[in-house]
C-alpha positions in Angstrom: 89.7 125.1 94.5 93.7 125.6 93.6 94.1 121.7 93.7 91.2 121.4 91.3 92.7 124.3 88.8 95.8 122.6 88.7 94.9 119.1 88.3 92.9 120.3 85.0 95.7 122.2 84.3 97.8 119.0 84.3 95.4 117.2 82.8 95.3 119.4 79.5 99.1 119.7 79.3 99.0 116.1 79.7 96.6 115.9 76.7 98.7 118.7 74.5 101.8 116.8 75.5 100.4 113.4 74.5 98.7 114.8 70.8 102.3 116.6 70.0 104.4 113.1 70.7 101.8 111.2 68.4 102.6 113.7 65.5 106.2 114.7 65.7 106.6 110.7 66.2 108.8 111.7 68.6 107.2 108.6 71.0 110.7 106.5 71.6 112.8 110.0 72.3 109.8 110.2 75.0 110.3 106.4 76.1 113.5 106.6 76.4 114.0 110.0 78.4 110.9 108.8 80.8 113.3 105.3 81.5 116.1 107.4 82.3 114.3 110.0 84.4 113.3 106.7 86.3 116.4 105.3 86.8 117.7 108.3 88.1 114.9 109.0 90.5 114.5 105.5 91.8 118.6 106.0 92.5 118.1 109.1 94.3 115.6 107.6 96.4 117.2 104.5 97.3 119.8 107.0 98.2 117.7 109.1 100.6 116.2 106.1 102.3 119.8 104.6 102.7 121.0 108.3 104.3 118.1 108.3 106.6 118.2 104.9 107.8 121.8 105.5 108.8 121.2 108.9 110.9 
């Protein structure tokens, strides 16, 4: 029941999120914060995999 609350939860942040980017026109701040959030995260895990290949 928790997993089901929070994945409608999610979903209408997701929604809110999604309405308030198309107004404010704040879509390539968005774009360009998601490719960076990326980059960083797909560093960090190529990072963990190396560091746990190599124990």
């Amino acid at each position: 029941m928790h997993l089901f609350a929070a994945a409608v939860a999610g979903l209408a942040v997701t929604g809110l999120l999604y309405v308030l980017v198309g107004r404010l026109r704040l879509r390539e701040q968005l774009d360009a914060a998601v490719q960076i959030t990326g980059a960083a995260f797909t560093a960090a895990g190529v990072g963990w995999g190396v560091f746990r290949a190599s124990r």
